[in-house]
N, CA, C and O atoms as a MOPAC input file, in Angstrom:
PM7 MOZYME 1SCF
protein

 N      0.84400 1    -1.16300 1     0.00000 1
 C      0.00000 1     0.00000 1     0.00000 1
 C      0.90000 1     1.23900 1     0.00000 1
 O      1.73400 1     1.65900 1     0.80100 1
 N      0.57800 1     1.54600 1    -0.82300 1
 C      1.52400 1     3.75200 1    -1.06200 1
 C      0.97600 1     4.23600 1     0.05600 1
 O     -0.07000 1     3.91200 1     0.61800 1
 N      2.20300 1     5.46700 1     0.47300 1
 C      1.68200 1     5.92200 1     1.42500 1
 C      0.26300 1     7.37100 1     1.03100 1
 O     -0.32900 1     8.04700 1     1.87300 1
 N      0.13600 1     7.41600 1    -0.22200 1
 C     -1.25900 1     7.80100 1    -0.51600 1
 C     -2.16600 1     6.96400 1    -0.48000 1
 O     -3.16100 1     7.41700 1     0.08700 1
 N     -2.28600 1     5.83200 1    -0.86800 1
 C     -3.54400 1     5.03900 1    -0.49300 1
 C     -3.32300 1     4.87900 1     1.09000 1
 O     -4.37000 1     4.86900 1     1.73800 1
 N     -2.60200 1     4.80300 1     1.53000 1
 C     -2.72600 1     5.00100 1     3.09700 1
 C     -3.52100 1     6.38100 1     3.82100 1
 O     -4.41800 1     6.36900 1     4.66400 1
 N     -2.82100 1     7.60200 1     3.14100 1
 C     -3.09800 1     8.99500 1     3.96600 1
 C     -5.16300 1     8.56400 1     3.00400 1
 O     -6.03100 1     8.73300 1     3.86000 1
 N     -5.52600 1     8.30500 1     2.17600 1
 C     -6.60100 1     8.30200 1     1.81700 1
 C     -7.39900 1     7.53800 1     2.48800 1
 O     -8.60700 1     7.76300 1     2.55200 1
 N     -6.87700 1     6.64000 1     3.01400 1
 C     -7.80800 1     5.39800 1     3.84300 1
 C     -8.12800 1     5.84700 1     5.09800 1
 O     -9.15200 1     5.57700 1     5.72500 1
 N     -6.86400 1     6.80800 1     5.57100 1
 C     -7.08500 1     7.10200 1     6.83400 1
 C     -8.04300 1     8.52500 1     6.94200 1
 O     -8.82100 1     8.55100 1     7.89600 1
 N     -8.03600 1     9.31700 1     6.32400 1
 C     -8.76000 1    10.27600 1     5.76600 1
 C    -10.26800 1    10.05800 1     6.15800 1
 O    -11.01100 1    10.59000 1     6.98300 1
 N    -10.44500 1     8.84400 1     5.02900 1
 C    -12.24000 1     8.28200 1     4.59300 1
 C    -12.29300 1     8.11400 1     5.99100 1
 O    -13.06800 1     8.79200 1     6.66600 1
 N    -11.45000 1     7.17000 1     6.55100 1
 C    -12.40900 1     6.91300 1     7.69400 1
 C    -12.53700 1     8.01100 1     8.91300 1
 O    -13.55700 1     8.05900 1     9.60200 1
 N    -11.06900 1     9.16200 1     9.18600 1
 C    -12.23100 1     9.97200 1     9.84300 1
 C    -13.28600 1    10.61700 1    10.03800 1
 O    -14.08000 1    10.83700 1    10.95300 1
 N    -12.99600 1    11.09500 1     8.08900 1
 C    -14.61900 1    11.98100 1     7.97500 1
 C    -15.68500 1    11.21900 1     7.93300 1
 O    -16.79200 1    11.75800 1     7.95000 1
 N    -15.53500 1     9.50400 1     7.85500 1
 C    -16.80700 1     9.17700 1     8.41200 1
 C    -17.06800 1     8.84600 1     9.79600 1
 O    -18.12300 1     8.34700 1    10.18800 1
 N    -16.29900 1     9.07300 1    10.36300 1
 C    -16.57400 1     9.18300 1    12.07200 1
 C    -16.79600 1    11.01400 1    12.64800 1
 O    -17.17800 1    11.53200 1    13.69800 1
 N    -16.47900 1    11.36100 1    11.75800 1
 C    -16.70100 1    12.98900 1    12.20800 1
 C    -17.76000 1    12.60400 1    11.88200 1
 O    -18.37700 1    12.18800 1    12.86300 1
 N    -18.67000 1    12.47800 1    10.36200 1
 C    -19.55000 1    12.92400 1     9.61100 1
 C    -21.03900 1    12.61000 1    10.48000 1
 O    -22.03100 1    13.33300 1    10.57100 1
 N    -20.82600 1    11.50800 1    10.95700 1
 C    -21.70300 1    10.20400 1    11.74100 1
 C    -21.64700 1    10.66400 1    13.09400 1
 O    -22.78700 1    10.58300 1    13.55100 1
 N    -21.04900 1    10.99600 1    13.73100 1
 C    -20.54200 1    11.38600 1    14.97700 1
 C    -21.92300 1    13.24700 1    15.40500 1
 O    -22.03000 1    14.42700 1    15.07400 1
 N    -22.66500 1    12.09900 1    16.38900 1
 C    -23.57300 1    13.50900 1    16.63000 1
 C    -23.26400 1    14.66200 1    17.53000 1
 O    -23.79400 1    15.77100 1    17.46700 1
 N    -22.19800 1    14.21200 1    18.51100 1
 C    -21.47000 1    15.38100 1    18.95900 1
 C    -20.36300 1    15.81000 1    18.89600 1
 O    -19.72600 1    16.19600 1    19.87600 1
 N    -19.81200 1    15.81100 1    17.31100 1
 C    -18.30400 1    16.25100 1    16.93800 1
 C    -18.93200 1    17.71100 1    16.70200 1
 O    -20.03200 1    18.21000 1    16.46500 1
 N    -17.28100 1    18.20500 1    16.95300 1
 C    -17.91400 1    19.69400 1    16.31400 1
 C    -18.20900 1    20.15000 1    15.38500 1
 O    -17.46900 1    19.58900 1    14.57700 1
 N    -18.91200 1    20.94300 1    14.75700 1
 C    -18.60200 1    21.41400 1    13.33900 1
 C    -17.55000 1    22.29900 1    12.60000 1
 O    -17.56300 1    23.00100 1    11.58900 1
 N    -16.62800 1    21.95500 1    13.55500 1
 C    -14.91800 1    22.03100 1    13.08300 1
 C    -14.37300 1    21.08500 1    12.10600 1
 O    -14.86400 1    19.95600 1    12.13100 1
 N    -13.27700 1    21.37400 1    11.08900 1
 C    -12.29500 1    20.50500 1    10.78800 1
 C    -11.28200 1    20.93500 1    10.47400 1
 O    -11.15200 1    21.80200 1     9.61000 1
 N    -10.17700 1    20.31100 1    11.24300 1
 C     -8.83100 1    21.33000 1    10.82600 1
 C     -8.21500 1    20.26200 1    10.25000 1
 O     -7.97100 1    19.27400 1    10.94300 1
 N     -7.88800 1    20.29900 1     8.96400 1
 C     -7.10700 1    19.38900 1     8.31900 1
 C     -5.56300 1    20.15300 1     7.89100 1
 O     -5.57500 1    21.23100 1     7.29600 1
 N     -4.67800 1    19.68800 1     8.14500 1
 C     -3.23500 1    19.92100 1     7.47200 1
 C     -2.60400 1    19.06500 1     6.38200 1
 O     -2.50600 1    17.83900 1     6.42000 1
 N     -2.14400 1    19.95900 1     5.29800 1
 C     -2.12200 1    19.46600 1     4.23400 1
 C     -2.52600 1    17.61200 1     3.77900 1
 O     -1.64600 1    16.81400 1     3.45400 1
 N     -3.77600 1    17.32000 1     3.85400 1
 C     -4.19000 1    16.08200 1     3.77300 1
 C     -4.21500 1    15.57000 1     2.32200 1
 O     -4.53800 1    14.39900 1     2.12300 1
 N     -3.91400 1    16.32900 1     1.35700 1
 C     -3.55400 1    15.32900 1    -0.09500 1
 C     -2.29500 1    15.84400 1    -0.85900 1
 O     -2.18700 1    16.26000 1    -2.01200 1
 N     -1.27500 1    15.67100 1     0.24900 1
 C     -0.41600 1    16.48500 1    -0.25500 1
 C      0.55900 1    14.74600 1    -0.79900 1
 O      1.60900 1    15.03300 1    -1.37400 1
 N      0.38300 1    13.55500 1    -0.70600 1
 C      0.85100 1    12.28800 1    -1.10400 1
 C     -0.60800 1    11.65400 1    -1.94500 1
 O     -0.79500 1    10.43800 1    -1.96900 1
 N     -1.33300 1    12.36900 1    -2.43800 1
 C     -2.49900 1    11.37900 1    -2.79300 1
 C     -2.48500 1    11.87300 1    -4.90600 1
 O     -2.15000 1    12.84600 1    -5.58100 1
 N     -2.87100 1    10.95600 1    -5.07200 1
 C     -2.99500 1    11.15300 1    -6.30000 1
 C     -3.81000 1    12.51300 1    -7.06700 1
 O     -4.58000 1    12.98100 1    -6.22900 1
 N     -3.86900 1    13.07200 1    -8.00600 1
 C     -4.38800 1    14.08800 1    -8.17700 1
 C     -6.25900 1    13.78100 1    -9.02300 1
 O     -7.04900 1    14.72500 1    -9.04100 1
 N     -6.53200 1    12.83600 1    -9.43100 1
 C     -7.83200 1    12.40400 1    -9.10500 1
 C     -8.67100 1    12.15700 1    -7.77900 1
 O     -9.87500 1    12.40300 1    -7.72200 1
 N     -7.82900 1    11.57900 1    -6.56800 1
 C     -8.27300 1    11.46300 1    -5.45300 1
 C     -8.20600 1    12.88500 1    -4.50700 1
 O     -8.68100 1    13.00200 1    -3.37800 1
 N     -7.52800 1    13.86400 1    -5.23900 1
 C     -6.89900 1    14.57000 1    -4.42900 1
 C     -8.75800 1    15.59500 1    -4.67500 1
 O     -9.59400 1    16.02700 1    -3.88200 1
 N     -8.61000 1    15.57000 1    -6.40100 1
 C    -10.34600 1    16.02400 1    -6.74800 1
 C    -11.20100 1    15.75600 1    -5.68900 1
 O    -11.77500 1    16.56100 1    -4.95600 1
 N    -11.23000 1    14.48900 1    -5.68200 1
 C    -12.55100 1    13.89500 1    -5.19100 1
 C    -12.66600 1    14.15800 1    -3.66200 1
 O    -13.75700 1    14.17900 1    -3.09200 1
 N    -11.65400 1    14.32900 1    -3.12200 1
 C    -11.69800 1    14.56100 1    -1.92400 1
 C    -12.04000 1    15.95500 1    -1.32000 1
 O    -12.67400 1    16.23100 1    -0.30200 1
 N    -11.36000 1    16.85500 1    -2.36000 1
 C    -11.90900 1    17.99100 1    -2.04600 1
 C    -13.54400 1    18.44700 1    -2.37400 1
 O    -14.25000 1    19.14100 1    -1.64200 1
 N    -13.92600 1    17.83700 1    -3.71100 1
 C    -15.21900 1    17.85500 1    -3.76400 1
 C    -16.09100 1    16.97500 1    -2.04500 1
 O    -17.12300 1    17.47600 1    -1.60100 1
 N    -15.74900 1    16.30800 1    -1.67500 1
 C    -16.44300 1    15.69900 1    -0.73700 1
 C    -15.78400 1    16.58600 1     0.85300 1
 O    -16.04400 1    16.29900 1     2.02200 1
 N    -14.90000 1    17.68200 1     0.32800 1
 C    -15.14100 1    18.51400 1     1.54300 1
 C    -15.96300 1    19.69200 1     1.87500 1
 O    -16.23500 1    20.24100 1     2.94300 1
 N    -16.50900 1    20.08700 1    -0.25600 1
 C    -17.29900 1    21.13800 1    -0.30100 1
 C    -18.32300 1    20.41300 1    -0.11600 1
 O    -19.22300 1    21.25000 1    -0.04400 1
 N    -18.84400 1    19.28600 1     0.02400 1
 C    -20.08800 1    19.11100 1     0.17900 1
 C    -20.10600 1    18.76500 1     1.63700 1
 O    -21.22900 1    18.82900 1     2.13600 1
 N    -19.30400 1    18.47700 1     2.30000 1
 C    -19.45400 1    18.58900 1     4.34500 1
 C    -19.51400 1    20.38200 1     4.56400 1
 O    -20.03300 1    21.06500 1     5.44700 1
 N    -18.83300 1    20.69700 1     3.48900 1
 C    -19.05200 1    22.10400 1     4.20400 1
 C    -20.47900 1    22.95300 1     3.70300 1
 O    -20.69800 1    24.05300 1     4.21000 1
 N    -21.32200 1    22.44700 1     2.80200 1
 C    -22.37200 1    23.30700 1     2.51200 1
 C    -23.82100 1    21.93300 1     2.71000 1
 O    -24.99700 1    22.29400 1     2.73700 1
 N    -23.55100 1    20.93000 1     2.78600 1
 C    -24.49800 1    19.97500 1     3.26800 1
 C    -24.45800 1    20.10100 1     4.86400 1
 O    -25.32100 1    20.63500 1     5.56100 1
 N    -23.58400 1    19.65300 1     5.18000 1
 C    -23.63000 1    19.31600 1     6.78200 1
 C    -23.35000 1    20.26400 1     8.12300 1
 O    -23.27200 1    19.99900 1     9.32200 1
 N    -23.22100 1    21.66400 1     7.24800 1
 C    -22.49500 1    22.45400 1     7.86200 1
 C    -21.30400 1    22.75400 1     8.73000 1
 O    -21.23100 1    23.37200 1     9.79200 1
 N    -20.33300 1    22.11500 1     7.95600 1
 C    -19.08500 1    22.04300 1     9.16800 1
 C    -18.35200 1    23.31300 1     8.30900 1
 O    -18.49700 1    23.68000 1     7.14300 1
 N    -17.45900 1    23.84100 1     9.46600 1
 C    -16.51700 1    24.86000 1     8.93100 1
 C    -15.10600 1    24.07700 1     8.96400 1
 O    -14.71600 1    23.36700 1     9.89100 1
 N    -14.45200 1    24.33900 1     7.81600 1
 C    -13.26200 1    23.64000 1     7.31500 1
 C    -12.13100 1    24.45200 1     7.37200 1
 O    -12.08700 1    25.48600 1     6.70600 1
 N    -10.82900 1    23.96000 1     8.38800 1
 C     -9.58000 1    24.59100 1     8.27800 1
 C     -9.04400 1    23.66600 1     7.34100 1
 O     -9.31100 1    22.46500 1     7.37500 1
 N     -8.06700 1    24.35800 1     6.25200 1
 C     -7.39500 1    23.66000 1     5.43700 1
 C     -6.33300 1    24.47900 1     5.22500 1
 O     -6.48000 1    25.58800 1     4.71200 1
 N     -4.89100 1    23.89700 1     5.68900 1
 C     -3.59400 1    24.06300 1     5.54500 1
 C     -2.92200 1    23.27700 1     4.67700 1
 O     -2.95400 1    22.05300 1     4.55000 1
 N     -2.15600 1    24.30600 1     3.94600 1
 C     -1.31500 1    23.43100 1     2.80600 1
 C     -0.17600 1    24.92200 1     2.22900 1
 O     -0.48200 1    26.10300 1     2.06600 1
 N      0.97400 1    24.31300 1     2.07100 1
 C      2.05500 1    25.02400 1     1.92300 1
 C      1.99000 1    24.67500 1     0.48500 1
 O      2.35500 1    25.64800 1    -0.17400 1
 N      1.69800 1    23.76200 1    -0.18700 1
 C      1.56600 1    23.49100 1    -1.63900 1
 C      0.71200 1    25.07500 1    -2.44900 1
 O     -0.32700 1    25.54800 1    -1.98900 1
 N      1.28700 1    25.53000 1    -3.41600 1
 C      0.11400 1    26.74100 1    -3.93200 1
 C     -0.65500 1    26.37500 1    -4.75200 1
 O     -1.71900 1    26.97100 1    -4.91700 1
 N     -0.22700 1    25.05200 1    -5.64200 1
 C     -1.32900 1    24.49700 1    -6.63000 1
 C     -2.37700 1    23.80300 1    -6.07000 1
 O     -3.49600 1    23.71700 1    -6.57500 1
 N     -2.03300 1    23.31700 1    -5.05700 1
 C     -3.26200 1    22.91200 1    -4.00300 1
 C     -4.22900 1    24.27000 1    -3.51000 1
 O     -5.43400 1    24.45600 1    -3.67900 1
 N     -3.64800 1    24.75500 1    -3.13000 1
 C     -4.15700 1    25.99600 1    -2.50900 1
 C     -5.38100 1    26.64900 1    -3.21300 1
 O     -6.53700 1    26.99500 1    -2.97200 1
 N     -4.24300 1    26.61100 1    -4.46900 1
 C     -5.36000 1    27.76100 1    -5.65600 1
 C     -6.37900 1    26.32200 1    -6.09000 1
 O     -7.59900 1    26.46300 1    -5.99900 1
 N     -5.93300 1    25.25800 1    -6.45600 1
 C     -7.41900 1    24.36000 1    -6.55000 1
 C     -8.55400 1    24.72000 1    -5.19300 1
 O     -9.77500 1    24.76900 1    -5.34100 1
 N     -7.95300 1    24.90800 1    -4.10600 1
 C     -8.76800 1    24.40200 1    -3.44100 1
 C     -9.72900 1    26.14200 1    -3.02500 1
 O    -10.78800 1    26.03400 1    -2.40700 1
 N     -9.35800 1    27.22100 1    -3.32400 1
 C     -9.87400 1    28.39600 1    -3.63200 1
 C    -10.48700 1    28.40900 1    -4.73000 1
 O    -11.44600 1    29.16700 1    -4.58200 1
 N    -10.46800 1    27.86000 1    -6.07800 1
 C    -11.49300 1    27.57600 1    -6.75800 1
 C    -12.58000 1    26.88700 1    -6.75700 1
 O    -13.52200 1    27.20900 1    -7.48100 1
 N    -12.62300 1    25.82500 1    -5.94300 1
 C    -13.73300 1    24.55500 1    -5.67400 1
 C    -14.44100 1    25.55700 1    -4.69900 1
 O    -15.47700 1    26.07500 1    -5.11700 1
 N    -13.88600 1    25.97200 1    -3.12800 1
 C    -14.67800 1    26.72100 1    -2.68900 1
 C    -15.05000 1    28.30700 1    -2.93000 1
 O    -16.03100 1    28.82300 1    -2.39500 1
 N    -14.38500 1    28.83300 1    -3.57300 1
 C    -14.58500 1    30.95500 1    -4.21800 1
 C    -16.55900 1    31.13000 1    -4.27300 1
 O    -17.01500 1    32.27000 1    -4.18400 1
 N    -17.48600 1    29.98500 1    -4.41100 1
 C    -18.61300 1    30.16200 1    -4.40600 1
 C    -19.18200 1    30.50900 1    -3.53900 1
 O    -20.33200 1    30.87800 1    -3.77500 1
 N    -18.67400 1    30.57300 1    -2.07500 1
 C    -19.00800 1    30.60300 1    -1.12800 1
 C    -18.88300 1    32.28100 1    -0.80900 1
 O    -19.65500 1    32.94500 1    -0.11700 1
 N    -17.94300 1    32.64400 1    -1.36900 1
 C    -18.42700 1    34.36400 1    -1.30800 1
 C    -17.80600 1    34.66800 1     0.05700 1
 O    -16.87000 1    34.08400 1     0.60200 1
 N    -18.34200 1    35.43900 1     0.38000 1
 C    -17.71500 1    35.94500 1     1.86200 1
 C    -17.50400 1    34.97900 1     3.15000 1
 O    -17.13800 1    35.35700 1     4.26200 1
 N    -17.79300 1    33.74200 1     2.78700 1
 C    -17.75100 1    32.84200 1     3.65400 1
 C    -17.00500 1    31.89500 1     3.59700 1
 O    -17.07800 1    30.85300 1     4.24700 1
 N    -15.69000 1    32.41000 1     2.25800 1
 C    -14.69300 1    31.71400 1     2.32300 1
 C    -13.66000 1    32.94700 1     2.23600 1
 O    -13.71700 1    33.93700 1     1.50700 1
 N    -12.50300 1    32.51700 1     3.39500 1
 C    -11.35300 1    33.00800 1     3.60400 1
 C    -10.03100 1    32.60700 1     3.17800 1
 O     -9.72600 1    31.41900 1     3.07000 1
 N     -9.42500 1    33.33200 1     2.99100 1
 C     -8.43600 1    32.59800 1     2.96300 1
 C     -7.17300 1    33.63500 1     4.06600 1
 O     -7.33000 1    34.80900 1     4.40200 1
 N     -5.64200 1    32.46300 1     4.52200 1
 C     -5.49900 1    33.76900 1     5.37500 1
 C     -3.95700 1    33.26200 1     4.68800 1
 O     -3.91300 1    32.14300 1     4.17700 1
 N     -2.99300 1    33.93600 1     4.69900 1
 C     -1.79700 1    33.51200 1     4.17300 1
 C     -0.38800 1    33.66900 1     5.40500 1
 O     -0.07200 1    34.82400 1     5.69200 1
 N      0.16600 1    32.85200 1     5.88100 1
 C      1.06000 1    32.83400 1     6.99400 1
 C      2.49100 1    33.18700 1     6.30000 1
 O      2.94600 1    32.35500 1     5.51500 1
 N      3.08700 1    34.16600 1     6.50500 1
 C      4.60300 1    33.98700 1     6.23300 1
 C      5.53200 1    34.37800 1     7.38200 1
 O      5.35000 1    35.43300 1     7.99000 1
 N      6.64400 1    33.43900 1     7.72200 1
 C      7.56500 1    33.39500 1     8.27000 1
 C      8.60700 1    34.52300 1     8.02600 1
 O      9.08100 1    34.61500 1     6.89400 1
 N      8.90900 1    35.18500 1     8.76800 1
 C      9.71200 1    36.27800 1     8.79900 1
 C     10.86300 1    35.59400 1    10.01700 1
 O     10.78400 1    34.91500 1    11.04100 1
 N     12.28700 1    36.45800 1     8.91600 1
 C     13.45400 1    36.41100 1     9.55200 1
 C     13.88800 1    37.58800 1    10.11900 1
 O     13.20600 1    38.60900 1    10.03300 1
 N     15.04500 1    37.55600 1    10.74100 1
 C     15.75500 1    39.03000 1    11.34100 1
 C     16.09400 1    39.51400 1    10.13000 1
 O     16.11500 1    40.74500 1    10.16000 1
 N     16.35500 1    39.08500 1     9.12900 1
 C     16.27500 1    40.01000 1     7.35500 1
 C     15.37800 1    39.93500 1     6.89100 1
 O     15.46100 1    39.85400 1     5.66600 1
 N     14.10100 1    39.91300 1     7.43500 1
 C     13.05600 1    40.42400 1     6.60400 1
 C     11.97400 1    39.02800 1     6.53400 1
 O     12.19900 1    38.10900 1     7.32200 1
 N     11.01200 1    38.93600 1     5.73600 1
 C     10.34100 1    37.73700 1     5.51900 1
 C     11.06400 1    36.82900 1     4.59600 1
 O     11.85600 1    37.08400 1     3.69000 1
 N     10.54900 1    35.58800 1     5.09600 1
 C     10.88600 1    34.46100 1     3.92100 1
 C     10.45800 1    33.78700 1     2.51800 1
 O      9.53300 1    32.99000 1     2.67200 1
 N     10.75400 1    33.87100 1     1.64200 1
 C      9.87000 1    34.03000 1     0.36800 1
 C     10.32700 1    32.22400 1     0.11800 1
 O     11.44900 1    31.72700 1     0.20700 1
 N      9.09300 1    31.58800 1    -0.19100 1
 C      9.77400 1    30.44600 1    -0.71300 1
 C      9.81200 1    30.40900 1    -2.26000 1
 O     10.36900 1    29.47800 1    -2.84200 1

């Protein structure tokens, strides 16, 4: 098993214990979670986070240092209008910030 079909297996099954789960919060803080997964699964997964976030109402943290991830994942959700944020973290040195 790849360690993407792994990070994917482990994935499915929390959001179906969040999803199912009647007193989880309607939090999810995920850190970069398809950053080893294939880029079809990587789709599908994000589609099945816009739909926890506008079916089930959960609010979704999603961290990822990747920018092609990033900007996919600002396009799937940008519909959401003012109710999607985005916030951008940069690391600053004693010379200034760090540009990667």
């Amino acid at each position: 098993m790849s360690i993407g079909q792994r990070a994917a297996f482990a994935l499915s099954v929390f959001l179906a214990m969040n999803r199912s789960a009647t007193s989880a919060p309607p939090v999810i803080l995920i850190d970069d979670p398809i950053a080893h997964i294939d880029d079809l699964n990587a789709l599908s997964f994000l589609d099945y986070l816009r739909d926890l976030a506008v079916n089930s109402n959960r609010q979704i943290f999603f961290a990822t240092a990747d920018t092609r991830i990033a900007s996919l994942f600002a396009r799937k959700f940008g519909f959401l209008g003012e109710s999607f944020r985005t916030i951008q973290l940069v690391r600053e040195s004693a010379a200034g910030p760090v540009v990667n």
